[in-house]
N, C-alpha and C positions, 0 to 999 in steps of 0.2 A: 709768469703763470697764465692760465688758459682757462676760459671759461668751466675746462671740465675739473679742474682745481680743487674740488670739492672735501670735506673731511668731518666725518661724523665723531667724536670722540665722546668716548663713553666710560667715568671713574667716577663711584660714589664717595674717594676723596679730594674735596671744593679745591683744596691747596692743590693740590696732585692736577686736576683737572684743568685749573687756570694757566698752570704754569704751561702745561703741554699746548692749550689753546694759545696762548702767546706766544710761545715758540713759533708756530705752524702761520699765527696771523703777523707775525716779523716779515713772514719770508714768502708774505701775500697767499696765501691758501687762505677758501672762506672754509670759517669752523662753524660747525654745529656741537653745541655740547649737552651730555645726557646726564644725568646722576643716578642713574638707573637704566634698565633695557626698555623699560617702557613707553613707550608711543615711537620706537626707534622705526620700526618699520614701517610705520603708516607712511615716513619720507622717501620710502623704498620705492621705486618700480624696477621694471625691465630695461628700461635704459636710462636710469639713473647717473649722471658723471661725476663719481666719487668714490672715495674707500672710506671705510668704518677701521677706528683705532677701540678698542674696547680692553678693558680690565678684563683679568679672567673670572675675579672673585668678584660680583657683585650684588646688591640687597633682591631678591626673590630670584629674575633668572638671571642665570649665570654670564659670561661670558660665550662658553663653550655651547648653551642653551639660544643664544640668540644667534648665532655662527649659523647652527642648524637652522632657524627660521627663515636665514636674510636664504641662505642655499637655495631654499623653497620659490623665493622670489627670484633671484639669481644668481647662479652657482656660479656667475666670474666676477662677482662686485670683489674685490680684493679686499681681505678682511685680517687686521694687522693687531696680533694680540699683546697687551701687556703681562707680565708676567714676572712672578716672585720665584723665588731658587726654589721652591718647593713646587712649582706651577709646573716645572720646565716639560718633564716627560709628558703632562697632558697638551702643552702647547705642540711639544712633536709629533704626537697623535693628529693633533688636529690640524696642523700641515698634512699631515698624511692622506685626512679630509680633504682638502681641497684648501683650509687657510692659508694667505699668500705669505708671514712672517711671523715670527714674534721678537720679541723685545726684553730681553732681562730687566729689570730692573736694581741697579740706578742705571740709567744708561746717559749715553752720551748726547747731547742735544745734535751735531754732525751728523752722525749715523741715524739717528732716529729721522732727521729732516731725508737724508739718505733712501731710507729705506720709504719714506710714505712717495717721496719724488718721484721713485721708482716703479711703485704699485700704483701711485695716477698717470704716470706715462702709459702703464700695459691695460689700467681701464679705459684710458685713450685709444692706443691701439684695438683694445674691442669694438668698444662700440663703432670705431672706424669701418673695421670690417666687416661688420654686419651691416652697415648702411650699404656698404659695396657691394655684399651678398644680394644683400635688397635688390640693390640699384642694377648688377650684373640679371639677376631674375626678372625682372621686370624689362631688363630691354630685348630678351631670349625671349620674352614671354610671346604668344599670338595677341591679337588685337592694336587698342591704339600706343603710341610712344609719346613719350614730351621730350622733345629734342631739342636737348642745348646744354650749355656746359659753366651758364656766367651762374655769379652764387645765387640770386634772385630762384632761377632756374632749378638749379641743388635744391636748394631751401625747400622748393614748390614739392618737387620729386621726394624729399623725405618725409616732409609731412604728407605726403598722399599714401606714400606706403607705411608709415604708422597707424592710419586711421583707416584704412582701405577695408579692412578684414577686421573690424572691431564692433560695425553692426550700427553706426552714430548716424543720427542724420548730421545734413553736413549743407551749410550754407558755403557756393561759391561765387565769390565777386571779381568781377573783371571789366574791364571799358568792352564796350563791341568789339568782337575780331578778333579778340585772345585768346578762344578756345573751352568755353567752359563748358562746352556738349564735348566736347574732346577729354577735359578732365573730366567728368561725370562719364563717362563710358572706360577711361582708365579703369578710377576708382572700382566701378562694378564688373572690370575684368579681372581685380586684383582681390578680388572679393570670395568668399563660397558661395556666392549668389551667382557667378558669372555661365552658371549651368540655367539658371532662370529667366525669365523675361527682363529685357531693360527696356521701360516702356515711357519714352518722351514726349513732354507736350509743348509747345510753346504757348505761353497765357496769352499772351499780347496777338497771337494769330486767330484766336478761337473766339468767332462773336459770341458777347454775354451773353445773346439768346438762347444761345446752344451749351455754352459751357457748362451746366448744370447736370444733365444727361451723359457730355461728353465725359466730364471728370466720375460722376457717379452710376451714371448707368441709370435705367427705368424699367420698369415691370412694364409688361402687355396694357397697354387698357390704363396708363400712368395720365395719359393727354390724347388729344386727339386724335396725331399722326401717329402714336407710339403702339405698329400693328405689332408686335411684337418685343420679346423680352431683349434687351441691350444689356451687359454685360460695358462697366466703366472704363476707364484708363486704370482709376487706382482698384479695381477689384482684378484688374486685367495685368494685374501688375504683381499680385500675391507672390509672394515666395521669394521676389527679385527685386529691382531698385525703380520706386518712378522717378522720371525727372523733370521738375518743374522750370522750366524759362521762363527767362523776364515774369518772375513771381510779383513783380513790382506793379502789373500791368493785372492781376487778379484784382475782380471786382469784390467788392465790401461783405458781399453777400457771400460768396466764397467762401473769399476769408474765414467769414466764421463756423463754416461747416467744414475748412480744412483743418482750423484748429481741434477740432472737433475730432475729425479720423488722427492726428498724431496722436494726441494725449491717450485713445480709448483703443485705437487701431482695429478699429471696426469699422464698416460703411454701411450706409442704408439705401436701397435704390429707390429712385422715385417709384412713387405708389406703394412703396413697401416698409412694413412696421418691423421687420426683422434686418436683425445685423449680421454682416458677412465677415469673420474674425481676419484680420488679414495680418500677415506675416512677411514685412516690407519695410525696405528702407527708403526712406525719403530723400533726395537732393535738389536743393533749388539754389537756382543762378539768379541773378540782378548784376545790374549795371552800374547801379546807383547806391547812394547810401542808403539802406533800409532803416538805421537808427534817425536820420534825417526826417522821412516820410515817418516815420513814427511818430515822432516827437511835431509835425503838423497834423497828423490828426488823417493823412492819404494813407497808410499802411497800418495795421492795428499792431500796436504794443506788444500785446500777448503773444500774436503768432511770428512777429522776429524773434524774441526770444528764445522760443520752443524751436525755432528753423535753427537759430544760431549756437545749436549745441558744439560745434565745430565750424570755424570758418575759414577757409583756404581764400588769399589773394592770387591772383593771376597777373605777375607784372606786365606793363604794356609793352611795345615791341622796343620801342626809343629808348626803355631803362635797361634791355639787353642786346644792344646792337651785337655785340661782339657773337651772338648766335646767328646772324644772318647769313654767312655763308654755308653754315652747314643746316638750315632751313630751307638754304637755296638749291641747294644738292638734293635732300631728297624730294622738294615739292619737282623739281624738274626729273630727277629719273621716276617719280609717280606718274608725271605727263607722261613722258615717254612711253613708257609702258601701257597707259590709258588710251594716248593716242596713237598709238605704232609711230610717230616720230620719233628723228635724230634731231639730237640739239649740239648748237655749240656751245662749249664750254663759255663760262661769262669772262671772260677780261678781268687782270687786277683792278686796272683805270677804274671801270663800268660796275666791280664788286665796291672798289671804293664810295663810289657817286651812292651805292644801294645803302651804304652803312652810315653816310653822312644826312640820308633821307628821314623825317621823322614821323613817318608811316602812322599817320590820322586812323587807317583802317585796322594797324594792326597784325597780326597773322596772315587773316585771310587777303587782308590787302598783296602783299608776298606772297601768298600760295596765287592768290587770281593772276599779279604779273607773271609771275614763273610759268602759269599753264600757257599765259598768251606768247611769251618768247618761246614757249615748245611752237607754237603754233607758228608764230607770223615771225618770228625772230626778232632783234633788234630796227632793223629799219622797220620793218609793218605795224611796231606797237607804238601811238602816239602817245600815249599814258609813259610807257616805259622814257621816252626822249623827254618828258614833263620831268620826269623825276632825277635823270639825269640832268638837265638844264636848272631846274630848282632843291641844289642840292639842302636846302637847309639853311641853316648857319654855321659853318668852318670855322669862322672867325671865332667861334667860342674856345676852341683849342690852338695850344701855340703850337710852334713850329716844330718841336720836338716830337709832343703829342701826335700832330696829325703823321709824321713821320715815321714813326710806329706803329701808328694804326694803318699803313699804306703796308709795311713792313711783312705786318702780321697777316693780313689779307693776302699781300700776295704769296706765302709761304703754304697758307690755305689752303690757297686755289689751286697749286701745284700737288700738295698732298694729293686730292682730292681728284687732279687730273692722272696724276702716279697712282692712284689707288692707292696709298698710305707705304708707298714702298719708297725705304729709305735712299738707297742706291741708287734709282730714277730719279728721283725730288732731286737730290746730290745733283747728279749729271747733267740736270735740266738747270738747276740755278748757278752752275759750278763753283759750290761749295765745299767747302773741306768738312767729312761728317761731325770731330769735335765741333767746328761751327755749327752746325742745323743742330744738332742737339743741343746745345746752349742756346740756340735763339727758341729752337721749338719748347727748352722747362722754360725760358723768363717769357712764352706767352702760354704757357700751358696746353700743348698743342700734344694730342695724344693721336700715331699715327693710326692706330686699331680705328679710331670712329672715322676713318677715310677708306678702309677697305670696302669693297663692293660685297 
């Protein structure tokens, strides 16, 4: 069974009800069980992974009365009815609806596990393809991409595009170098905001003296130098998403006037009694733990809280090695392009030594070598021979391990230098194609993300 395994059963009689829940928890399905329709859908949403087992005949609403409801939330939750020989014609009706079975009663405990097996395998397959649909739209889309393919990566990519278009503020946390102005510019491309301003600040660059103005803005005549009306970051920001960096690095004072515009979403400019209603989403990055500095007494309590209606992690580059070649491909054809050079393709050997590396910087560590190899190549970059000469530690994988990771690399590189075409890759490694395709599913290697 599979995390999406899920099964809501729903019969106001206890015997009838337990029996069926035992059935289903023998055969590892988690059950939820109702004695009624009521509070059934509160466990509902949009992407829910489960199916609903319901009586037809139930105390106030019916069977066929909550079918209708769950629709309303989602018309492919698969919805499997119980049913009495006098039930039957309404239950084929409501097939007709859109219900995925029903079930006579007495029926066969086989079939009946049968039949729910079957309705959580196709609410699998939904919601599968929907992440795909996502995940297909979003890499078509203009703007930025999150390129990679290890689960970390997935993980990252579904949760941004669940929450992207839902209007949340959204704390994201990452070590340096992993992109979180990258993710916060996703998000607000995947947005209906991405028609609006995306207006970034970083905290920790902004002296205290000025941040107060910077962030809110000041009337004419507010202070001495302030010959004129200034207009904020976050008034500047109305309609669209601000994004706050290194929020960890906001002084005290801040703090509590940024608290202050989440909860009310209004701002006041210096020198001014009047409030500007604004209509914005918030995003703030850190580095660190913000429940940490909370609980010392350097971050205020209240406003992690309110920041962390949502929190997205950005893993570091060392827990997704296996994306570093195709990180490597397009940071080098963006030089390319940026700088009108040709580069050469990187060596299995030298893609190896990159993947065995445990990149302190991160991302932008790997985007900055890739632009210097566009530039100076392998002999002119001393950094890049560092890291080649200090691969790491090897020694933490055995001999099979690193043998496969050499494997997989060099299958990579070749996609990647073939443009993702099968027949060249073949020719170049001279392999028989049942081969390349059996080695490229046991590393999950899809030749589409290697075309140009």
């Amino acid at each position: 069974m599979s995390e999406l395994d899920r099964v809501i059963v729903i019969d106001d009689e206890q015997s009838v009800r337990m029996a069926i829940s035992q059935t289903l928890q023998l055969e590892d399905f988690d059950v939820l069980e109702f004695g009624s329709a009521q509070g059934v859908t509160e466990q509902l949403s949009i992407d829910w992974p489960g199916v609903i087992v319901s009586d037809i005949n139930l105390p106030g609403m019916s069977g066929l009365e909550l079918f209708e409801q769950v629709k309303k939330i989602d018309a492919e939750i698969p919805f499997i009815l119980i049913t009495g020989h006098g039930d039957i014609s309404m239950a084929v009706n409501a097939i007709r609806d859109g219900a995925y079975d029903f079930i006579e009663k007495p029926f066969s405990n086989d079939d009946f596990i049968e039949v729910v097996r079957r309705a959580c395998e196709k609410r699998r397959l939904t919601l599968e393809n929907r992440f795909l649909r996502l995940e297909l739209a979003a890499h078509n889309a203009p703007g930025p991409r999150i390129i990679g393919n290890t689960p970390g990566i997935h993980r990252l990519r579904q949760a941004l595009l669940h929450v992207a278009d839902t209007g949340a503020d959204i704390l994201v946390q990452g070590e340096t170098g992993t992109g979180k102005e990258m993710v916060a510019r996703f998000i607000h491309e995947h947005s209906t905001r991405r028609a609006k301003p995306f207006v970034a600040i970083n905290c920790g660059a902004v002296p205290d003296s000025i941040m107060e103005s910077e962030l809110f803005g000041h009337e004419k005549g507010a202070f001495t130098d302030a010959k004129t009306q200034r207009i904020g970051k976050i008034e500047h920001a109305n309609g669209g998403t601000l994004f706050l960096d290194e929020i960890e690095s906001m002084p005290m004072s801040m703090q509590i006037r940024l608290l202050r515009v989440l909860e009310e979403r209004k701002v006041e400019r210096l020198g001014s009694n009047k409030g500007v209603d604004l209509d914005l989403r918030i995003l703030a990055a850190t580095k660190v733990d913000l429940k940490e500095l909370s609980e010392t007494g350097t971050f205020r309590e209240d406003l992690y809280y309110r920041l962390n209606v949502v929190r997205v992690d950005i893993p570091p580059l060392r827990e997704r090695k296996d994306d570093i070649p195709l990180l490597w491909q397009h940071f080098c054809l963006v030089a390319t392009a940026q700088y009108k050079r040709e580069s050469e393709p990187l060596s299995a050997e030298r893609m190896h030594s990159l993947m065995a590396y445990d990149w302190p910087g991160n991302v932008r560590e790997l985007r900055n070598l890739a632009e210097r190899y566009v530039l100076m190549g392998e002999a002119g970059s001393f950094e890049f021979d560092q890291i080649i000469t200090n691969e790491g530690n090897p020694g933490v994988m055995t001999l099979p391990e690193q043998m496969e990771r050499f494997e997989k690399t060099l299958l990579e590189q070749e996609l990647m230098r073939q443009k993702g075409s099968i027949k060249d890759t073949m020719d170049a490694l001279g392999l028989p194609r049942k081969t390349l395709y059996d080695k490229m599913r046991k590393y999950g290697l899809d030749k589409d993300l290697y075309k140009s």
